[in-house]
C-alpha positions as CSV (number, residue, x, y, z in Angstrom):
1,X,-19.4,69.3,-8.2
2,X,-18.9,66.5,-10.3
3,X,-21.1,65.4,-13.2
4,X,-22.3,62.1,-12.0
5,X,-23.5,64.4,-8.8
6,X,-25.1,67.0,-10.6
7,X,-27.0,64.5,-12.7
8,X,-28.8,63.2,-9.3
9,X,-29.0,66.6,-7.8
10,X,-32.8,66.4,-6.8
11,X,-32.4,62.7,-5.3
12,X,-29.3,63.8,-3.1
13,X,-29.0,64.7,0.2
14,X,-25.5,66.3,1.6
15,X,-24.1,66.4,4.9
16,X,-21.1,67.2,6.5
17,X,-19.6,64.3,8.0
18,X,-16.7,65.6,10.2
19,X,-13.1,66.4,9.3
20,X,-13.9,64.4,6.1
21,X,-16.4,66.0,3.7
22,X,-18.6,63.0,2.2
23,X,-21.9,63.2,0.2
24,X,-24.1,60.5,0.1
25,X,-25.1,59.9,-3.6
26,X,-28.2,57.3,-4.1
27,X,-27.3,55.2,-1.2
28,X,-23.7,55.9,-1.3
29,X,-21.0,58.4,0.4
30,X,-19.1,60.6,-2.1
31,X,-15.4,61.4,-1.5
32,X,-14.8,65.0,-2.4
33,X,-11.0,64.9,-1.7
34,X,-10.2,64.1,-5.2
35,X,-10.7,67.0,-7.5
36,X,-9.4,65.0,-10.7
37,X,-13.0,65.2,-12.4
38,X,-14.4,61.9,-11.3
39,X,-16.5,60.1,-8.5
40,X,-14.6,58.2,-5.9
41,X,-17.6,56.1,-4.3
42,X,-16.3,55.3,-0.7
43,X,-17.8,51.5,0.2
44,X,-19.0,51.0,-3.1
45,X,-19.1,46.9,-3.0
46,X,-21.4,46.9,0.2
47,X,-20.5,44.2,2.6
48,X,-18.1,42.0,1.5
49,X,-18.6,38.3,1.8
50,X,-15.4,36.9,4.1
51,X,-14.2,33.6,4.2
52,X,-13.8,33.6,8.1
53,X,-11.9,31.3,10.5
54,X,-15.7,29.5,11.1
55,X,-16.1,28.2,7.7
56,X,-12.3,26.8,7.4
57,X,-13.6,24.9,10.5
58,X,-17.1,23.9,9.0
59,X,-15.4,22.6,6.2
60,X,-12.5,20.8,8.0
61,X,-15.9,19.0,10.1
62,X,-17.6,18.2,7.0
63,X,-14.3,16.1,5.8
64,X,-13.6,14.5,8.5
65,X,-17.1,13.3,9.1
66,X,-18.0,12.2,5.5
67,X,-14.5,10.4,4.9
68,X,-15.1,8.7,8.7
69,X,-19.0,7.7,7.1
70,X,-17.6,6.2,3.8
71,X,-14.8,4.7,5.6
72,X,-17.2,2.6,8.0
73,X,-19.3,1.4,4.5
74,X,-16.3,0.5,2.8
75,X,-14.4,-1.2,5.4
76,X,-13.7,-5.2,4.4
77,X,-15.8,-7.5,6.0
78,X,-14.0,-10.2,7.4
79,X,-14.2,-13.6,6.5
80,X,-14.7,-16.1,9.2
81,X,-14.5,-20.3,8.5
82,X,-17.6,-21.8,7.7
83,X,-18.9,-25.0,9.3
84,X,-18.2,-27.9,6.8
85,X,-19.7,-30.8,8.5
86,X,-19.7,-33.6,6.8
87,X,-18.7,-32.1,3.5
88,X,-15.9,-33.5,1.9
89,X,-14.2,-32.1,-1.4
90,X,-14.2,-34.1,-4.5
91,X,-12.7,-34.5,-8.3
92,X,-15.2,-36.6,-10.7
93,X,-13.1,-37.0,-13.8
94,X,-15.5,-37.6,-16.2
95,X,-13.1,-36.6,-19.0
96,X,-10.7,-38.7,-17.9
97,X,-7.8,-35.6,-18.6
98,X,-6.6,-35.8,-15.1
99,X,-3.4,-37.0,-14.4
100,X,-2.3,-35.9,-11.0
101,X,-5.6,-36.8,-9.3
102,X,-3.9,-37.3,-5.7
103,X,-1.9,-33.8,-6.0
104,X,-5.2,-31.7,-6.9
105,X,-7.5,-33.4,-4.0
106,X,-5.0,-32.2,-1.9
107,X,-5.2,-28.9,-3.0
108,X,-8.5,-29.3,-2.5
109,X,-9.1,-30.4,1.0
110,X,-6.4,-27.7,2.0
111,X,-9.2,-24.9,1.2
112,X,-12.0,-27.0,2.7
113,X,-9.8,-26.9,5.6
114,X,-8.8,-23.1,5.6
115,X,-12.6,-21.8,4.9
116,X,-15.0,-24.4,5.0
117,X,-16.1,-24.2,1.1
118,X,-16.5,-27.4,-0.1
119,X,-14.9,-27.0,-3.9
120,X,-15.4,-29.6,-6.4
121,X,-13.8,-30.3,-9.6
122,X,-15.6,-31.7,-12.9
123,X,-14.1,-32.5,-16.7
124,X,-16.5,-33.3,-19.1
125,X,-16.7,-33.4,-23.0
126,X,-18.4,-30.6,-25.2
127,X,-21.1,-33.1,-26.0
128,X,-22.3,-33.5,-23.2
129,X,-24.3,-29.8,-22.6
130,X,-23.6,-28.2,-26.1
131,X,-26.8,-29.6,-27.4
132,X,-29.2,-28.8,-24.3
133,X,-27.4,-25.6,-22.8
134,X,-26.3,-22.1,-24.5
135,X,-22.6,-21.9,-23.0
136,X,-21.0,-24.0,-20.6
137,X,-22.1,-21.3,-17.5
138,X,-25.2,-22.7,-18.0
139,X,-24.6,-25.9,-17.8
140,X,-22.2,-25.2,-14.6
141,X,-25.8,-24.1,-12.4
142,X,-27.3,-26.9,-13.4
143,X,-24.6,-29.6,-12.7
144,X,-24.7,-27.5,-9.2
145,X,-28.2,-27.6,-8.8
146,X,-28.7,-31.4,-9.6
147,X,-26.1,-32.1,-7.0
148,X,-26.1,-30.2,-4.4
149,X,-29.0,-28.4,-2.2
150,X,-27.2,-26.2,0.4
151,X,-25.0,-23.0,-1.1
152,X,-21.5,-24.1,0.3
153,X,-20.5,-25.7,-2.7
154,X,-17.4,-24.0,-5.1
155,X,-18.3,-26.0,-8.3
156,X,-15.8,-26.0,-11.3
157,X,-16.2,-27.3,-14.9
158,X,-13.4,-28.0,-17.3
159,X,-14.6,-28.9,-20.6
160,X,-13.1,-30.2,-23.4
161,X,-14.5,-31.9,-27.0
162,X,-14.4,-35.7,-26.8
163,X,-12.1,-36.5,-29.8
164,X,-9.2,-34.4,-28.3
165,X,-9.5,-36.1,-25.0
166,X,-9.3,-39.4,-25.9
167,X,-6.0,-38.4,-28.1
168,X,-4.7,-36.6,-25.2
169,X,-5.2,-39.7,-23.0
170,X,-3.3,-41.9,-25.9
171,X,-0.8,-39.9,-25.2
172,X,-0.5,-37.8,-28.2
173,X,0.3,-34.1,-28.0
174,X,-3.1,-32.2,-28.9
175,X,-3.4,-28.6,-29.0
176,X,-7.0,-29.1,-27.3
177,X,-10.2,-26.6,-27.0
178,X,-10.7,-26.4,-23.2
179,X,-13.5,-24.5,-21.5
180,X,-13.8,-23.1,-17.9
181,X,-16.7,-22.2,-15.9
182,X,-16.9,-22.0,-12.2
183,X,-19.8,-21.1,-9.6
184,X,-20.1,-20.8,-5.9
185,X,-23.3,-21.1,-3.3
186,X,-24.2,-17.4,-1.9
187,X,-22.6,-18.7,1.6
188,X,-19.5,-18.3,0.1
189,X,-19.5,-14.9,-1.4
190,X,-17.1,-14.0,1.3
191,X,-14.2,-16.4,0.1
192,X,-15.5,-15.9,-3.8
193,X,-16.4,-12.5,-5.1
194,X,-17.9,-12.6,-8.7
195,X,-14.2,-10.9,-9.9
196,X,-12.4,-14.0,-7.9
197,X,-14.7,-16.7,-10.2
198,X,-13.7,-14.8,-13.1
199,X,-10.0,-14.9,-12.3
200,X,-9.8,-18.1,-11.3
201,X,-11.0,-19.1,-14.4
202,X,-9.0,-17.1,-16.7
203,X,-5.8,-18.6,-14.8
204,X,-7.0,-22.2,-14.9
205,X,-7.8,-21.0,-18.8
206,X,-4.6,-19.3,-19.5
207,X,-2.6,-22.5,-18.2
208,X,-4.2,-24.7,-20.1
209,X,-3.6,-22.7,-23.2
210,X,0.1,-22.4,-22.3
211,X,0.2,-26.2,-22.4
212,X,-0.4,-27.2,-18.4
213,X,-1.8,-30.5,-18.1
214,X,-5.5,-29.9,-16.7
215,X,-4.6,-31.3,-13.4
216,X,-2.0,-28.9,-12.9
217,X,-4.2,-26.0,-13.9
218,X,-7.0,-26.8,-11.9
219,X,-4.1,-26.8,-9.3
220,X,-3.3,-23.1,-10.1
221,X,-6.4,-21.6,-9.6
222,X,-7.4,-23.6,-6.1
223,X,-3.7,-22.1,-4.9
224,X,-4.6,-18.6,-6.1
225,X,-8.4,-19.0,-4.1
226,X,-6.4,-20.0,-1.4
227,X,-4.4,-17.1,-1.0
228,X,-7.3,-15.0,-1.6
229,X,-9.2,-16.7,1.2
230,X,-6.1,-15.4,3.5
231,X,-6.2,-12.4,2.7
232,X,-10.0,-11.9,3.3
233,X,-9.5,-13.9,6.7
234,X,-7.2,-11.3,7.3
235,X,-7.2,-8.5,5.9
236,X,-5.2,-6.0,7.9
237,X,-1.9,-7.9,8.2
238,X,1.4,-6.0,7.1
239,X,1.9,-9.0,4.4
240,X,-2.0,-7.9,2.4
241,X,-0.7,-4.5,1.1
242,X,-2.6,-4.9,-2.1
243,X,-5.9,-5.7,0.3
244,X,-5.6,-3.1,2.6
245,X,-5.1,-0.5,-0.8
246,X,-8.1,-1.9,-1.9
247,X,-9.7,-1.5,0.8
248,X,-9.0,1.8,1.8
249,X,-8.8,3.3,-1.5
250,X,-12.3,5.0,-1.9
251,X,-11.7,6.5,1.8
252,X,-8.1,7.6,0.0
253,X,-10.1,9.5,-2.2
254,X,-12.8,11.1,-0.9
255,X,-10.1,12.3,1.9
256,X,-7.7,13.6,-1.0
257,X,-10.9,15.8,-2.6
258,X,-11.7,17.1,1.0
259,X,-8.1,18.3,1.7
260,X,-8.0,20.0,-2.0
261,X,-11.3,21.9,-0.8
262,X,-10.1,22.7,3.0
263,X,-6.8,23.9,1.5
264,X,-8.5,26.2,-1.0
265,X,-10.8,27.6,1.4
266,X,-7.6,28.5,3.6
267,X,-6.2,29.9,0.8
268,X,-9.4,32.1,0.4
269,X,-9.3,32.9,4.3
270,X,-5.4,34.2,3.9
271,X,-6.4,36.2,1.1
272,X,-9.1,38.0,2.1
273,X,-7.2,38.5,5.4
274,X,-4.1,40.3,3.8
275,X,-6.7,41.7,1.8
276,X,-8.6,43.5,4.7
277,X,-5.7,44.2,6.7
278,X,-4.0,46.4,3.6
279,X,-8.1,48.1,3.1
280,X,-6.8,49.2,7.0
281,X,-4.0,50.4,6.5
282,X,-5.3,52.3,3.5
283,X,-8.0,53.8,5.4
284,X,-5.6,54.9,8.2
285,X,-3.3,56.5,5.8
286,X,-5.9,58.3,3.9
287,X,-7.6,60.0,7.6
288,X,-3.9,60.9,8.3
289,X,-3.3,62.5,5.3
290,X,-6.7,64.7,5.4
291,X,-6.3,65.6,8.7
């Protein structure tokens, strides 16, 4: 008998187990058809732990249900026109930069028309809120505040210092210090995320740096929050790729890391499955050859 069988000799019970002779050994059956000096435990690992055809389909319900649930949150709320009444879009050039007047008021009324957001345009000098506000932001809530009492309003300051606008309206070519600020009433938020005030800024900025007469600007960034609007009216048409990307994308994602899992787990399922199968054929191979 072997050593490891001798060692546990008072602990052991034998019995003859048929055709086959096995011993069971603390819990375990030994295989006394090898003879080459050492133990050959048969079932040594206990019951394996599977991956079976159920939990490729648990998992493949688990995707499809949590992508379906972050779908619904994520999916873009359409914007719908809001009732303007009696509000009417407006351009107070305070600044007196302006030169297209006519052209920008058009702009203007064309996105009061498409969403019902009543924008309105001011240019003031630096003076004016440097000494009683920290930044020109500031200043923006307030001149919104003091003018308006409802939160339909899409309120736009250009700023720039006094001296360089009066040279600029003598005509003279001034490489001028303009400011941008912009703010919108919470019934807009639709039409103007927090990302669309920053951009429209930067491009209305941007311009101006570039050289763009402040009317023309102003006329940039109203065209860009018009398309925008579009979009966000509708958002599924064939023409908004970039929204519907946007839009989908977390779903994209969450779907991509649920078919990485459900392929790995079939993976698993083949594996152990050629894996068992071959343990067969073993088995039936090894009672042939002791019979």
């Amino acid at each position: 008998m072997k050593n490891s069988v001798n060692n546990n000799v008072k602990n052991t019970k034998f019995r003859f187990l048929g055709p086959e002779r096995y011993y069971t050994v603390a819990g375990r059956q030994l295989d006394e058809r090898t003879n080459d000096g050492t133990d050959n435990f048969v079932n040594v690992q206990g019951k394996d732990e599977k991956t079976t055809i159920g939990s490729v389909i648990a998992v493949g319900i688990v995707a499809v249900t949590i992508t379906g649930l972050i779908c619904f949150a994520v999916r873009p709320r359409i914007a719908e026109k809001l009732f303007s009444g009696v509000l009417t879009s407006a351009v107070y050039d305070e600044a007196e930069i302006i030169t297209d007047d006519q052209s920008l008021s058009a702009t203007l009324d064309e996105y009061l028309e498409l969403t019902g957001v009543c924008p309105v345009v001011y240019t003031v000098y630096d003076e004016e809120w440097k000494s009683e506000y920290t930044d020109l932001q500031t200043y923006t809530l307030h001149k919104y505040a003091d003018n308006f009492d409802d939160m339909q309003h899409f309120v736009v300051v250009c700023s720039i210092p006094e001296n360089e606008a009066k040279l600029i309206g003598q005509g003279e070519t001034v490489d001028a210090h303009y400011e941008v600020a912009a703010i919108n009433g919470t019934s807009t938020n639709l039409f103007i995320s927090e990302y669309d005030l920053k951009k429209i800024c930067r491009l209305v900025s941007d311009d101006l740096k570039n050289g763009s007469e402040p009317s023309k600007a102003l006329e940039g960034g109203f065209r860009y929050a018009i398309e925008e609007a579009g979009h966000k009216m509708h958002p599924y048409t064939f023409g908004n790729i970039r929204g519907l990307v946007k839009s989908f994308l977390p779903m994209l994602i969450v779907l991509f890391i649920f078919v990485v899992i459900l392929a790995i787990v079939c993976m698993k399922f083949k594996k152990d499955k050629i894996a068992l199968s071959e343990s067969h054929s073993m088995n039936r191979k090894g009672r042939i050859a002791t019979e």
